[in-house]
C-alpha positions as CSV (number, residue, x, y, z in Angstrom):
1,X,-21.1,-0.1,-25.5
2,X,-20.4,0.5,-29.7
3,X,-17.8,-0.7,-30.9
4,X,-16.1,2.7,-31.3
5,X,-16.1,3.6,-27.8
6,X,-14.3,0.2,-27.1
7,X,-11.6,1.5,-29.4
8,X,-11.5,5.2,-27.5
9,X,-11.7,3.6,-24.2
10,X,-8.5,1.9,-25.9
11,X,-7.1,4.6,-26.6
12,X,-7.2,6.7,-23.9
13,X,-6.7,4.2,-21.4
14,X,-2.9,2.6,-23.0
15,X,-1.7,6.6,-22.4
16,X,-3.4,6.7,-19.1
17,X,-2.0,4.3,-18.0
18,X,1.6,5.7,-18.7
19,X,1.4,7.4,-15.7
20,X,1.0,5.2,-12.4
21,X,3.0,2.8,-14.4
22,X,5.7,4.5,-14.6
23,X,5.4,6.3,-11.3
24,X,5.6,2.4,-9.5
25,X,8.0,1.1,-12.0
26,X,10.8,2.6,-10.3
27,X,10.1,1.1,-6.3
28,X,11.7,-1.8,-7.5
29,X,14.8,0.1,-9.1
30,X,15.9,2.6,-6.7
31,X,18.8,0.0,-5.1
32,X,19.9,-0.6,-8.6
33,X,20.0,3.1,-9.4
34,X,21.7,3.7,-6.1
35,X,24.1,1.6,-7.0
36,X,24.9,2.3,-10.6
37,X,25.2,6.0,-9.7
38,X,27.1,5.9,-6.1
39,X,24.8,7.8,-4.4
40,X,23.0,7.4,-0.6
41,X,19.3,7.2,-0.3
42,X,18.4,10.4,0.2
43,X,20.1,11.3,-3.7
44,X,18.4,8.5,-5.2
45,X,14.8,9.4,-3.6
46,X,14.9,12.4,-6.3
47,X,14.1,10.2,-8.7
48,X,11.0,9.5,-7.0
49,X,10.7,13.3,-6.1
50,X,10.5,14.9,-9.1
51,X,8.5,12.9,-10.7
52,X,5.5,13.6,-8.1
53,X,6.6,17.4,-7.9
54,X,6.2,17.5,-11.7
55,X,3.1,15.4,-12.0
56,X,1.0,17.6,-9.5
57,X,1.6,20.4,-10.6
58,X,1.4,19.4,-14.5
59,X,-2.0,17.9,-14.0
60,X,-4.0,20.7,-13.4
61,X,-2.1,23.1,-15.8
62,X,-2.5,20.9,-18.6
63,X,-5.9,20.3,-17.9
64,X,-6.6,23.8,-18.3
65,X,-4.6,24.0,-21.5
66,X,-6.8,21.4,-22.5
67,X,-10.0,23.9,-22.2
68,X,-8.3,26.7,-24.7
69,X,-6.1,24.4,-27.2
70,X,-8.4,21.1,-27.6
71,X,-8.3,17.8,-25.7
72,X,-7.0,15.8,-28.7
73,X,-4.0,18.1,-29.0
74,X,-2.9,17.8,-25.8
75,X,-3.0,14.3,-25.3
76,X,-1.5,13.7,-28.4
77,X,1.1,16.1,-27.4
78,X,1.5,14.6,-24.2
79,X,2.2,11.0,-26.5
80,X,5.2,12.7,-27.8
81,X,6.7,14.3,-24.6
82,X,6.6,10.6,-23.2
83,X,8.1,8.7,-26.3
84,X,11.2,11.4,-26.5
85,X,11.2,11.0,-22.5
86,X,11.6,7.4,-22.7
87,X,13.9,7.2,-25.4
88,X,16.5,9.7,-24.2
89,X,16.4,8.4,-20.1
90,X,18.4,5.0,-21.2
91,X,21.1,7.6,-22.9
92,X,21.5,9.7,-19.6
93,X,25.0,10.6,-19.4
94,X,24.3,11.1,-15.6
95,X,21.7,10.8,-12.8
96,X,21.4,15.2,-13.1
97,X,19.9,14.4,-16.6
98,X,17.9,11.3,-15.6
99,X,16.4,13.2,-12.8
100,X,15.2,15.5,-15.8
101,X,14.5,13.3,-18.4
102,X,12.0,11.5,-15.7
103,X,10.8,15.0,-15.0
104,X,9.8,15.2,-18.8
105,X,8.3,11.7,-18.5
106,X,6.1,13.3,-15.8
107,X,4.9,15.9,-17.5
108,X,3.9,13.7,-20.9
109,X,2.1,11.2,-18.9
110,X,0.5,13.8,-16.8
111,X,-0.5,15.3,-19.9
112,X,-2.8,12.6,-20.5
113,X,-4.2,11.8,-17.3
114,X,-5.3,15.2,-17.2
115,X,-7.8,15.0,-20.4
116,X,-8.3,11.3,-20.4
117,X,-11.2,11.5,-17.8
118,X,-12.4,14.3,-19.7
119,X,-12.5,12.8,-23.0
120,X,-14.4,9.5,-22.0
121,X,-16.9,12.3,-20.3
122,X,-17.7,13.8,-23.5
123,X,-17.4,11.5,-25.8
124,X,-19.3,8.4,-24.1
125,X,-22.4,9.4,-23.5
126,X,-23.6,5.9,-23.1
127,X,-23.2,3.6,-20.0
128,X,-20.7,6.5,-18.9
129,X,-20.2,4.9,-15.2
130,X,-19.1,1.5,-16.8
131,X,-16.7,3.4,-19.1
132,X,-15.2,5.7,-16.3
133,X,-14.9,2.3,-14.2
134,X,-12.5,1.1,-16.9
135,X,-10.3,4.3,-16.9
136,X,-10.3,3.5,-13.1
137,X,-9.2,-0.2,-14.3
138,X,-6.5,1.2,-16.6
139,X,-5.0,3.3,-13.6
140,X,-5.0,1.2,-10.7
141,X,-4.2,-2.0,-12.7
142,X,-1.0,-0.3,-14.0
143,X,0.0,0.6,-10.4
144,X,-0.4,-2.6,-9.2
145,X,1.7,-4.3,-11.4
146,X,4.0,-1.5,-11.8
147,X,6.9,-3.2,-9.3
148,X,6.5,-7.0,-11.0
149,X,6.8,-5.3,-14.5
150,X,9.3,-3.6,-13.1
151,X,11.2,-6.4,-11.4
152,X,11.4,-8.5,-14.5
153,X,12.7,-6.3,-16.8
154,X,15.4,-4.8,-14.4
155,X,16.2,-8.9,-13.8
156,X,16.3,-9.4,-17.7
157,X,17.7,-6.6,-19.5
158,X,18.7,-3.7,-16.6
159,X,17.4,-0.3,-15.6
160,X,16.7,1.3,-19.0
161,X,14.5,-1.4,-19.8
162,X,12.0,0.3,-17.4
163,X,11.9,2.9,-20.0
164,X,12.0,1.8,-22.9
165,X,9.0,-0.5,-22.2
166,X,7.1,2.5,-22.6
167,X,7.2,3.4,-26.0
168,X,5.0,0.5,-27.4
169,X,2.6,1.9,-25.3
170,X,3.3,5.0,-26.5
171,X,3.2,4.4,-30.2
172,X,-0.5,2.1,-30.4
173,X,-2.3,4.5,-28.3
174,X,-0.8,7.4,-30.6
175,X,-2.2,6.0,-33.5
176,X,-5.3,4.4,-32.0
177,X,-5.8,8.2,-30.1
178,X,-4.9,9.8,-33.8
179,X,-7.6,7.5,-35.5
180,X,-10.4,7.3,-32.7
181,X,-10.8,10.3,-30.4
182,X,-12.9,13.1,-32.1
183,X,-11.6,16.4,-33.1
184,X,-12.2,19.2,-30.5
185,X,-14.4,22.2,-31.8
186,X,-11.7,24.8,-33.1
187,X,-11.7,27.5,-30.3
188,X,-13.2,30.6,-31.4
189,X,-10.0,33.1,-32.7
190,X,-10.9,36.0,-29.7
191,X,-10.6,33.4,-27.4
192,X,-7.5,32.1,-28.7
193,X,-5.6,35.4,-28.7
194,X,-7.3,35.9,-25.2
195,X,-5.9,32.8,-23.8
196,X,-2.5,33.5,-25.0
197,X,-2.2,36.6,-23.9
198,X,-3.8,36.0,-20.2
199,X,-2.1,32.7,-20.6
200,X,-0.2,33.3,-17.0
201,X,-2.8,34.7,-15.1
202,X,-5.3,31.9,-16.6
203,X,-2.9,28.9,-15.0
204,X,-1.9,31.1,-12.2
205,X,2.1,30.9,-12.9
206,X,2.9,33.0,-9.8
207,X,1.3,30.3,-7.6
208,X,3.0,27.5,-9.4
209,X,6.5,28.9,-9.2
210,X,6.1,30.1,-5.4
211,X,4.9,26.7,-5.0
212,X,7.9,24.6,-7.1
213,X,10.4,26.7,-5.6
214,X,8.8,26.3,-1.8
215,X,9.0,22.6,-2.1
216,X,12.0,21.8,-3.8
217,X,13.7,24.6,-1.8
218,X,13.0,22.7,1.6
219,X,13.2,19.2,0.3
220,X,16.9,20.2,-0.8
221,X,17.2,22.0,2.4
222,X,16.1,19.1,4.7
223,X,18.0,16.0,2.6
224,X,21.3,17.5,2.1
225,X,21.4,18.7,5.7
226,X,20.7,14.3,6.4
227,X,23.0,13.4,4.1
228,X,25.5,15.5,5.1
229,X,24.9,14.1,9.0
230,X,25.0,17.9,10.1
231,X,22.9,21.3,9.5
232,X,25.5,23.7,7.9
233,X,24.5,27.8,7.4
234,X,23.8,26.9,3.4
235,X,21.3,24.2,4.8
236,X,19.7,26.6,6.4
237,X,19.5,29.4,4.2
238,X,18.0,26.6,1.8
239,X,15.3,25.4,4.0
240,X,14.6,29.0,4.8
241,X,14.1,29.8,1.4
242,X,11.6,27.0,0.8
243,X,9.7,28.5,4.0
244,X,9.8,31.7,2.9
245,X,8.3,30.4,-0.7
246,X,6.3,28.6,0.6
247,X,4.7,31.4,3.0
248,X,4.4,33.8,-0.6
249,X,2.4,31.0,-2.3
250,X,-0.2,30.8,0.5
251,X,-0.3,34.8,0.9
252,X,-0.9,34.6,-3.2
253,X,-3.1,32.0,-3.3
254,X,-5.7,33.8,-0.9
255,X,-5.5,36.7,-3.4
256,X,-5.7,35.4,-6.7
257,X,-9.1,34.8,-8.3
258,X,-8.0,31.5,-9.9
259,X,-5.7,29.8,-7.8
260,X,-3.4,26.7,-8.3
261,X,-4.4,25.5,-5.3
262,X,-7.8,26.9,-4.0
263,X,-6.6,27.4,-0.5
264,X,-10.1,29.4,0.7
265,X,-11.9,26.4,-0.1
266,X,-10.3,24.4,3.0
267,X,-11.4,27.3,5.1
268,X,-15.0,27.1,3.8
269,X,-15.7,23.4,4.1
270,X,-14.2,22.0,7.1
271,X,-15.5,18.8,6.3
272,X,-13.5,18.2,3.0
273,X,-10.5,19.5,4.7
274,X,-10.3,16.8,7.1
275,X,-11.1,14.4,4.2
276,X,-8.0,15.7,2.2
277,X,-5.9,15.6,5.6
278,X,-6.8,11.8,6.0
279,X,-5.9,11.2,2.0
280,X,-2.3,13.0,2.8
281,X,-1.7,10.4,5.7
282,X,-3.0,7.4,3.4
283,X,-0.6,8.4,0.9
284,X,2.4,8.6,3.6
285,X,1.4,5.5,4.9
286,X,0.8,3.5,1.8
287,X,3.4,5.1,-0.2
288,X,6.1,4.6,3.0
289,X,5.7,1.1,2.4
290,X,5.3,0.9,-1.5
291,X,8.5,2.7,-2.4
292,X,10.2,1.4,1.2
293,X,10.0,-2.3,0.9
294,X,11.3,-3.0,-2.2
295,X,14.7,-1.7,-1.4
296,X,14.4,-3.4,2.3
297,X,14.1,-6.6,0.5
298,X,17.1,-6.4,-1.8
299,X,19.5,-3.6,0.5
300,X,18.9,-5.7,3.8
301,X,17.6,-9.2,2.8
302,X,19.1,-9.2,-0.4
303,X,16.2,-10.4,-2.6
304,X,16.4,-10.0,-6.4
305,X,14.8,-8.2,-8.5
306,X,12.5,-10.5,-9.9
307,X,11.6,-12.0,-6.3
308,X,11.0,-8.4,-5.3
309,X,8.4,-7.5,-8.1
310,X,6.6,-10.9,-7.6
311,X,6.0,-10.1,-3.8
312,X,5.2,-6.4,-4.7
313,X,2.6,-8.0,-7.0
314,X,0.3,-9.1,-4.1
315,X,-0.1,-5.7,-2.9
316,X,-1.4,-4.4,-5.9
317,X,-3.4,-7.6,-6.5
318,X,-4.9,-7.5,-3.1
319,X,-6.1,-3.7,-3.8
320,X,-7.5,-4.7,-7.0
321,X,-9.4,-7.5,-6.1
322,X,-10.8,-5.4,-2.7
323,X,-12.0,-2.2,-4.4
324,X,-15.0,-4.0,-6.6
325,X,-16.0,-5.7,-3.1
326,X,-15.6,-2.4,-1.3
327,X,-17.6,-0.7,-4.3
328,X,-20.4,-2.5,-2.7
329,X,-20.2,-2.2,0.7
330,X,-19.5,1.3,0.5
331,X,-22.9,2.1,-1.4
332,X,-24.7,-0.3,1.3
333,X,-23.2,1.4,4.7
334,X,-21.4,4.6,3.8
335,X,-17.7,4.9,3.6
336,X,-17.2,5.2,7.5
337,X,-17.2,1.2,8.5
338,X,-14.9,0.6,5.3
339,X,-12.3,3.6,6.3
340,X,-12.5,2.2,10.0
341,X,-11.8,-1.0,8.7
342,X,-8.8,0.2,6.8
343,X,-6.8,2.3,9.2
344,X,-6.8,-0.9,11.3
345,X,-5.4,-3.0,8.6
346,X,-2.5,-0.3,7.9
347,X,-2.2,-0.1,12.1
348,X,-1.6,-3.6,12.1
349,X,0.6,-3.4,8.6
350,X,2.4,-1.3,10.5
351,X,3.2,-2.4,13.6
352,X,4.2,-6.1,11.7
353,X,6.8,-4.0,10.4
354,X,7.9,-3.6,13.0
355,X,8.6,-7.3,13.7
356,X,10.6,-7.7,10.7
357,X,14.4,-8.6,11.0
358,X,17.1,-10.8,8.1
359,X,15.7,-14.2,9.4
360,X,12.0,-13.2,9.3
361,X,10.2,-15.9,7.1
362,X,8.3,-14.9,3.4
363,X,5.1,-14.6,4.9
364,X,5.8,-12.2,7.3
365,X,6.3,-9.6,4.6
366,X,3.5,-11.0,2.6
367,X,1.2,-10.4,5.7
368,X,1.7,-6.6,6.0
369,X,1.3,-6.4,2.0
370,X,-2.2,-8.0,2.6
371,X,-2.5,-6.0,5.4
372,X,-2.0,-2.8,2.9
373,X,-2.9,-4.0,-0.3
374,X,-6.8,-4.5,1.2
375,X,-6.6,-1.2,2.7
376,X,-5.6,0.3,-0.1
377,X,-8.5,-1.2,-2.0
378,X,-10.5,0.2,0.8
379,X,-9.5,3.5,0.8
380,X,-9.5,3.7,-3.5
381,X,-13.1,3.7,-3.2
382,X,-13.9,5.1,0.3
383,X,-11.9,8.3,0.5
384,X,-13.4,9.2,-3.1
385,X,-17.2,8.5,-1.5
386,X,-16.0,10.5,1.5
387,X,-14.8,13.5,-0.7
388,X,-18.6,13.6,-2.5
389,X,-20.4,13.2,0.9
390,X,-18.2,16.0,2.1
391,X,-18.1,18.5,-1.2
392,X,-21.2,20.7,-2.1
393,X,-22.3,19.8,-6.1
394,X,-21.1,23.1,-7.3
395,X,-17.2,22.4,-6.5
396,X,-17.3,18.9,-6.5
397,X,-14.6,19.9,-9.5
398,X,-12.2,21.7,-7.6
399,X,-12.8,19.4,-5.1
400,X,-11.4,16.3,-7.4
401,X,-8.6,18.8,-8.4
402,X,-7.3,19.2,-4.8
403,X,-8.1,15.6,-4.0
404,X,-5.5,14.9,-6.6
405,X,-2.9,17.6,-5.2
406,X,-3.0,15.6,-1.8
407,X,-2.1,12.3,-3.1
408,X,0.6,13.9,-4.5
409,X,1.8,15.3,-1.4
410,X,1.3,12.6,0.8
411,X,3.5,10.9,-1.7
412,X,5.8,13.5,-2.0
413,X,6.0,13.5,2.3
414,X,6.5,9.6,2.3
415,X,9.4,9.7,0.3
416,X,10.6,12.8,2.4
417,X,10.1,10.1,5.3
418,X,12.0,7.0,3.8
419,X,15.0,9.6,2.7
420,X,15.1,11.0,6.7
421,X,14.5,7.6,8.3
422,X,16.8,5.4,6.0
423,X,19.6,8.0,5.8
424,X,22.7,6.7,3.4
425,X,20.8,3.1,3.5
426,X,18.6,0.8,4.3
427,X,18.9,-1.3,7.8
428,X,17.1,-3.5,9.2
429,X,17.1,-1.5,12.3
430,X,16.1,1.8,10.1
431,X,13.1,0.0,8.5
432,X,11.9,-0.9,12.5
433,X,11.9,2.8,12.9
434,X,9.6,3.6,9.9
435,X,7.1,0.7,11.1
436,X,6.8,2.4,14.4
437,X,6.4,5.5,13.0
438,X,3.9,4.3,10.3
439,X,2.1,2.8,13.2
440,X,1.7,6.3,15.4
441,X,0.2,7.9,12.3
442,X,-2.3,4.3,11.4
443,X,-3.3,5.3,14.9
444,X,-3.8,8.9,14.2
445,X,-6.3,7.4,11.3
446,X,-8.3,4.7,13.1
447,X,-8.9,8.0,15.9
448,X,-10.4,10.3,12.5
449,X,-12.3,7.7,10.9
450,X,-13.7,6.4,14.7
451,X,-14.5,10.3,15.1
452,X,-16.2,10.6,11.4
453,X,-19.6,9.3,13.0
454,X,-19.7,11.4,16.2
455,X,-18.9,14.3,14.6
456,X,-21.3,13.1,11.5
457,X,-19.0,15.0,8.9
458,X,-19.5,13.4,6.3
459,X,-23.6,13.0,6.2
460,X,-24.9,14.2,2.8
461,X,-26.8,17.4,3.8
């Protein structure tokens, strides 16, 4: 690879990165949070909330921005969103203006995530596979060592460190990105004025407000009703709202020619569906115990900070040291043995979690990160191979697209999950709960992947 495409790999992948970083960052903060601001679990999981709302449905927008204004622009712009983000979140006068300064984080980073991909595509034209398997590097590394970054600057300096820490990032792949990523062809001036003035229709707004409003409506609807440890008329109305949202996005969605969410495509290939179904309950699953365990270990066993990261740091390091391996394996026997494989390491994750109490020794929880963190790396690499067996060639784009919405949702759901199991805090009795859960849907997984042969969904046709 020249030289020059090191220096754009670079550059791309220090904003990447911005997102999962930050995005895993937090698991280790949320007790801290919760106690700085006085608020129960199911108020502090908004912080995790809205930065998923925001990211899924900035992602696609801005990658269709990307298509009329240039990729350059917009992950330059994206740059700046995330430095003023990070600056002005330490300054939050309260958590209502965190909650939307990490919301503007969200969409920054999202912002580049969105045209990174794209912009090693076009501009690498050389040993492409090795150069997207660094992006993939860039993103999964930063998510792995998102809670021990996390943990030691929280143990160090305090919350606003976690923050701050971005805008180094921030400021050498700005002017590495300025320096080394090519110009964008000016768009033609029709097309401009075209795109501005379809600008709505293009990145179907309808959809995305029916959709924001649906899912915040009902989150709202559903926490404050567990907070509150009753369901009051204004809970209601709330949740009904969301439903009712919810029910117009679909109805829209079915309509429009270019949907947010390309809802007919489910309908028409059964076999992705199912894929994108399993990828939701991953997500729950994975997620449950990623943003779950961290404040376990320092609500109920009280572990620091620093402790906490270092033990988070086996997950991640257990995923990234699995998906190379799992690479392999997957191009040898399919991604049907490897999936299998997986859901019975997250059953038996799962069902250790069960087992945990106070006087449970280290390596008990260490157990059920392997038992994830190898999983994980499983399912990095064999739910993508499953998406391609199961997506004809000519939508293997939306396909990615809505692959993408799912995570999201399944991490969206597993906070949802935490914030109804855990209630105003963590116990240890609570966290038993969520293991046994966990476990019924691991179950639910080992059945789908067991059924993947005999139903031979996902054989290339």
């Amino acid at each position: 690879m020249i030289v020059h495409s090191r220096w754009l790999l670079i550059s791309v992948g220090l904003g990447v990165l911005l997102n999962p970083l930050n995005s895993s960052m937090i698991s280790v903060a949320i007790s801290r949070l919760q106690n700085v601001y006085q608020l129960d679990f199911p108020g502090v999981s908004w912080i995790i909330f809205s930065f998923y709302i925001a990211s899924s449905i900035a992602q696609p927008v801005m990658g269709k921005a990307s298509d009329i204004f240039g990729r350059k622009r917009i992950f330059l712009a994206g740059l700046i969103v995330s430095f003023v983000a990070s600056l002005l979140a330490p300054l939050s006068p309260s958590f209502g203006w965190l909650i939307v300064f990490r919301i503007v984080q969200a969409i920054g980073t999202s912002m580049m995530v969105s045209v990174g991909m794209a912009i090693v595509r076009i501009h690498i034209t050389e040993k492409q596979a090795s150069a997207l398997s660094v992006m993939s590097i860039f993103l999964s590394g930063a998510a792995a060592i998102g809670p021990f970054i996390g943990g030691v600057l929280i143990h160090w300096w305090d919350w606003p460190a976690i923050f701050l820490v971005n805008i180094p990032f921030v400021v050498t792949s700005f002017l590495l990105a300025w320096r080394n990523i090519p110009k964008d062809e000016p768009p033609a001036s029709v097309a401009l004025r075209m795109s501005i003035r379809k600008w709505f229709e293009l990145i179907d707004a309808s959809g995305i407000l029916f959709f924001t409003v649906g899912l915040v409506a009902l989150l709202v609807g559903l926490l404050s009703a567990k907070s509150s440890g009753h369901v009051s008329f204004e809970h209601v109305i709330v949740g009904l709202i969301g439903l009712v949202a919810l029910g117009a996005f679909v109805r829209h969605e079915l309509k429009v020619t270019s949907p947010f969410i390309p809802l007919r495509t489910f309908a028409k290939y059964p076999a992705m569906t199912s894929v994108n179904i399993e990828f939701i309950l991953v997500n729950v699953l994975y997620y449950s115990l990623f943003f779950g365990l961290p404040s376990y270990l320092q609500m109920v066993r009280h572990v620091s900070e620093f402790h906490t990261g270092i033990l988070m740091l086996s997950l991640g390091l257990c995923s990234l040291v699995v998906s190379p391996i799992a690479g392999r394996w997957i191009d040898k026997s399919g991604p049907r043995p490897a999936l299998l494989l997986s859901a019975i390491l997250m059953t038996f994750g799962s069902v250790w979690l069960v087992t945990l109490n106070p006087t449970s020794p280290v390596i008990s929880v260490c157990l059920a990160l392997a038992a994830f963190g190898i999983s994980n790396g499983l399912n990095n690499v064999g739910m993508q191979a499953a998406l391609f067996q199961s997506s004809p060639k000519e939508i293997i784009g939306v396909a990615s697209g809505v692959f993408m919405t799912s995570r999201y949702l399944g991490t969206i759901l597993s906070s949802l999950l935490l914030s109804i199991v855990m209630g105003d805090k963590f116990s240890d009795g609570g966290f038993q709960l969520l293991g046994a859960i966990l476990s019924v849907i691991a179950l639910f997984l080992v059945f789908m992947s067991w059924r993947r042969r005999e139903s031979g969904q996902l054989k290339v046709s």
